[in-house]
C-alpha positions as CSV (number, residue, x, y, z in Angstrom):
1,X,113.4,144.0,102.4
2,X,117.1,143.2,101.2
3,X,118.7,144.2,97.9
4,X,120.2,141.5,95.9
5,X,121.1,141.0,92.7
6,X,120.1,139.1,89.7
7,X,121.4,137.0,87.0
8,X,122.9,133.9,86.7
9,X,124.2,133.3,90.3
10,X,120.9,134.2,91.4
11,X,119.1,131.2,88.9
12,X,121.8,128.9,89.8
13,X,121.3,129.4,92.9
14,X,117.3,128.2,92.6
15,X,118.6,125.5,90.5
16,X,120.3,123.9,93.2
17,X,117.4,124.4,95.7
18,X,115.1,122.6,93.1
19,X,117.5,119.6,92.9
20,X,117.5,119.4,97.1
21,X,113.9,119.3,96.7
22,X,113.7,116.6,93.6
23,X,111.8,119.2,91.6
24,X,111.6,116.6,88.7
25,X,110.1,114.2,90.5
26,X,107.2,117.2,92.0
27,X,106.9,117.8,87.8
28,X,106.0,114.1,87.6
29,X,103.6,113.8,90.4
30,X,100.4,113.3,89.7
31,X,98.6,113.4,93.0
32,X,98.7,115.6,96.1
33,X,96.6,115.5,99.2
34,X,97.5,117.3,102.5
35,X,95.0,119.1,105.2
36,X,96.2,122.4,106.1
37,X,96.2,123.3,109.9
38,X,93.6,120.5,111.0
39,X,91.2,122.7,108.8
40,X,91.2,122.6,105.0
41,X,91.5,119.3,103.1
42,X,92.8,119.2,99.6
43,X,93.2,116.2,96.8
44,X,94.7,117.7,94.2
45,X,94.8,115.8,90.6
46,X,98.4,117.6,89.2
47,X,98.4,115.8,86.0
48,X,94.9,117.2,85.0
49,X,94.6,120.1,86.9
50,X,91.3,120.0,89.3
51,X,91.3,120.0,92.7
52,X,89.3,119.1,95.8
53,X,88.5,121.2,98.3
54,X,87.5,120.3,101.8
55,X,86.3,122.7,104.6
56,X,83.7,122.7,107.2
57,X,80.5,121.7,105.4
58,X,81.7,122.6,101.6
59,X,83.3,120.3,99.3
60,X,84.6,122.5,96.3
61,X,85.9,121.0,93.0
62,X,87.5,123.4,90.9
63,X,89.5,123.3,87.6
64,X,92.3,125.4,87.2
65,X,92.3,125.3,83.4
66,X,88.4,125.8,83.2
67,X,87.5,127.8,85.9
68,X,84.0,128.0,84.8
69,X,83.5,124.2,85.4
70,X,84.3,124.8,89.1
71,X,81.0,123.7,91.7
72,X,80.7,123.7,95.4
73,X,78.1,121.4,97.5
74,X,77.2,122.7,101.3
75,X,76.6,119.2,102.8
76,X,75.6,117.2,99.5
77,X,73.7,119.9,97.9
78,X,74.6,122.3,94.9
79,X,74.8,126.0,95.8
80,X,73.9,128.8,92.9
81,X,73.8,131.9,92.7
82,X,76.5,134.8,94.6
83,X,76.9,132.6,97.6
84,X,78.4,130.0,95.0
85,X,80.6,132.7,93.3
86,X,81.9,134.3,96.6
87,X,82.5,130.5,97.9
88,X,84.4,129.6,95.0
89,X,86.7,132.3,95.6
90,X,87.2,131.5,98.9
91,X,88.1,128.1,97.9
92,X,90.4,129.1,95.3
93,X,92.5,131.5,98.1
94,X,92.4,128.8,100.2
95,X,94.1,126.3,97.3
96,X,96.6,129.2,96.2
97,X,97.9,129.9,99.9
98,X,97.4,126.3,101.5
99,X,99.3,124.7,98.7
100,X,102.6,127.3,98.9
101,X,103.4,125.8,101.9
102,X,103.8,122.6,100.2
103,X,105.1,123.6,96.9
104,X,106.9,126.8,97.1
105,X,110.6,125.3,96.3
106,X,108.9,124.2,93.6
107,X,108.1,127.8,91.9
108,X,110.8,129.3,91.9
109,X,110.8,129.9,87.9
110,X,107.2,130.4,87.6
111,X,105.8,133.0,85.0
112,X,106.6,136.5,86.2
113,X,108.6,135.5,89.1
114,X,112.3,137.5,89.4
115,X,114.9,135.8,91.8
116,X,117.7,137.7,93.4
117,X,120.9,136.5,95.3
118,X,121.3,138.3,98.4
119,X,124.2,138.5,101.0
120,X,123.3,137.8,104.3
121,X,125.2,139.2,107.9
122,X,126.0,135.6,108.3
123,X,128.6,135.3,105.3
124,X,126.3,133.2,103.7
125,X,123.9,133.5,100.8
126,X,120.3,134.0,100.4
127,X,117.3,133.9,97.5
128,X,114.7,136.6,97.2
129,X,111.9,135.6,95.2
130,X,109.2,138.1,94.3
131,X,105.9,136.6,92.5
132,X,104.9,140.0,90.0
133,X,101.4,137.9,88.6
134,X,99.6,134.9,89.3
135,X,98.5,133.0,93.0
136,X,95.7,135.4,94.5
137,X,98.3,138.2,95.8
138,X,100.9,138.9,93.1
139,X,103.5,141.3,94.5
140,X,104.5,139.2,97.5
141,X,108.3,138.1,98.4
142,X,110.3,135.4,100.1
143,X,113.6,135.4,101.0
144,X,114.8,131.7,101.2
145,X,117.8,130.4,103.8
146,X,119.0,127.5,102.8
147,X,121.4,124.8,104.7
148,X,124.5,123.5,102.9
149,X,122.9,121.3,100.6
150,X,120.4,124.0,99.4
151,X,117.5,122.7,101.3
152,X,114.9,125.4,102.6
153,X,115.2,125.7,106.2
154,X,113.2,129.2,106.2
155,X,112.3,132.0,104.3
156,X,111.2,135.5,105.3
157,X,108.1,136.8,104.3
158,X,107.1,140.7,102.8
159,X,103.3,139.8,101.8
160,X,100.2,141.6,101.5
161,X,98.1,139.6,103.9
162,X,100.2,140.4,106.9
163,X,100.6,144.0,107.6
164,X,104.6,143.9,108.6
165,X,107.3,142.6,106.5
166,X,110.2,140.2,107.5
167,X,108.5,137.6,109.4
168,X,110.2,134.0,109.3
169,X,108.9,131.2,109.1
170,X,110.2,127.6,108.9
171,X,110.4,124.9,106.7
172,X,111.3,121.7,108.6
173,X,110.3,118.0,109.1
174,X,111.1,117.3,105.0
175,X,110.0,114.2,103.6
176,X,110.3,111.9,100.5
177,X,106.6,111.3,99.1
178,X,105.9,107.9,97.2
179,X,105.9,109.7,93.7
180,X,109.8,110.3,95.2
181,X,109.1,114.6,95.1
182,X,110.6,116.0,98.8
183,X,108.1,118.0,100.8
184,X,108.0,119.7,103.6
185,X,105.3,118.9,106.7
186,X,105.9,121.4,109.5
187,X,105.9,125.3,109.7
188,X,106.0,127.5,112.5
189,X,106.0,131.5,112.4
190,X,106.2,133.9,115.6
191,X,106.3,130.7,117.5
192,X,103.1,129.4,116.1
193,X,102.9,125.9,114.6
194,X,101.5,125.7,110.6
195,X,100.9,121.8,110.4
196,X,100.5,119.9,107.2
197,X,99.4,117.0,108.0
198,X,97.8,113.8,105.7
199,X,100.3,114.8,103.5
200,X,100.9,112.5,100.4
201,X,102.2,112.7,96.6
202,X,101.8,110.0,93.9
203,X,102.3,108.7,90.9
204,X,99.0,106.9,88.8
């Protein structure tokens, strides 16, 4: 993983990716739906913090202020007990990682992160972000590349769910939601397509 160095630069620097990616308008959105690799389906209220969660037979509705009002149905019907518990958790990991890939910009200045400016071999410049607490792996880091207008075209990855560091992945195919926040739709890593696809953000 690159050095870099933080400080003002460094902030500035994820200032002016946040303004490529209308960040004030992603504060002021109140819905967001997306499916995640064909796979898991998500409708996620912003504004009051639950979300629905969609994969194979489960629907999970959690709330991320009140975790213990969360529930899960397996075709219609309430599940209790540990399966419920273990479930839950699943669908939570699925919410934290499945919604990075459409909000990521977006947190750079979230609690506990630190954001470094690094020098790339290219002559140009680079943000390392490194998440200390909160999402289900704290620790992780992202090294965003930006084109000249600041908007993400990739970022490197050092995370603890893949067992080598410094894989790329990237963020193309951007596009300006109704609630007028700028997402991104399509990913691809190691030549492997990450689609987002359903993809919506709105206002009430």
């Amino acid at each position: 993983m690159p050095e870099g160095t933080p400080g003002p630069e460094a902030d500035n620097f994820a200032l002016q990716i946040q303004k490529a990616v209308q960040h004030d308008k992603y504060v002021n959105t109140d819905y967001i739906q997306w499916t995640f690799r064909n796979k898991n389906h998500y409708l996620w209220n912003k504004k009051s913090g639950k979300v629905e969660v969609k994969w194979e037979d489960y629907t999970a509705n959690l709330d991320l202020q009140n975790p213990k009002n969360n529930a899960i149905v397996q075709n219609n019907i309430p599940l209790e007990s540990t399966e419920k518990d273990k479930l839950l958790e699943k669908a939570m990991s699925y919410f934290n990682n499945d919604s990075f890939w459409i909000v990521a910009p977006h947190k750079l200045f979230d609690e506990g992160v630190t954001r470094k400016l690094v020098d790339l071999e290219n002559g140009t410049k680079a943000l390392l972000v490194t998440y200390s607490s909160g999402g289900t792996t704290p620790g992780d880091s992202y090294l965003w590349k930006v084109d000249q207008n600041y908007l993400p075209t990739s970022y490197q990855m050092w995370v603890s769910l893949i067992p080598f560091g410094g894989i790329e992945a990237s963020w193309g195919d951007w596009t300006t939601t109704e609630s007028g926040a700028y997402l991104s739709q399509q990913h691809k890593a190691l030549g492997i397509g990450i689609p987002i696809s359903n993809l919506r953000a709105w206002n009430e």
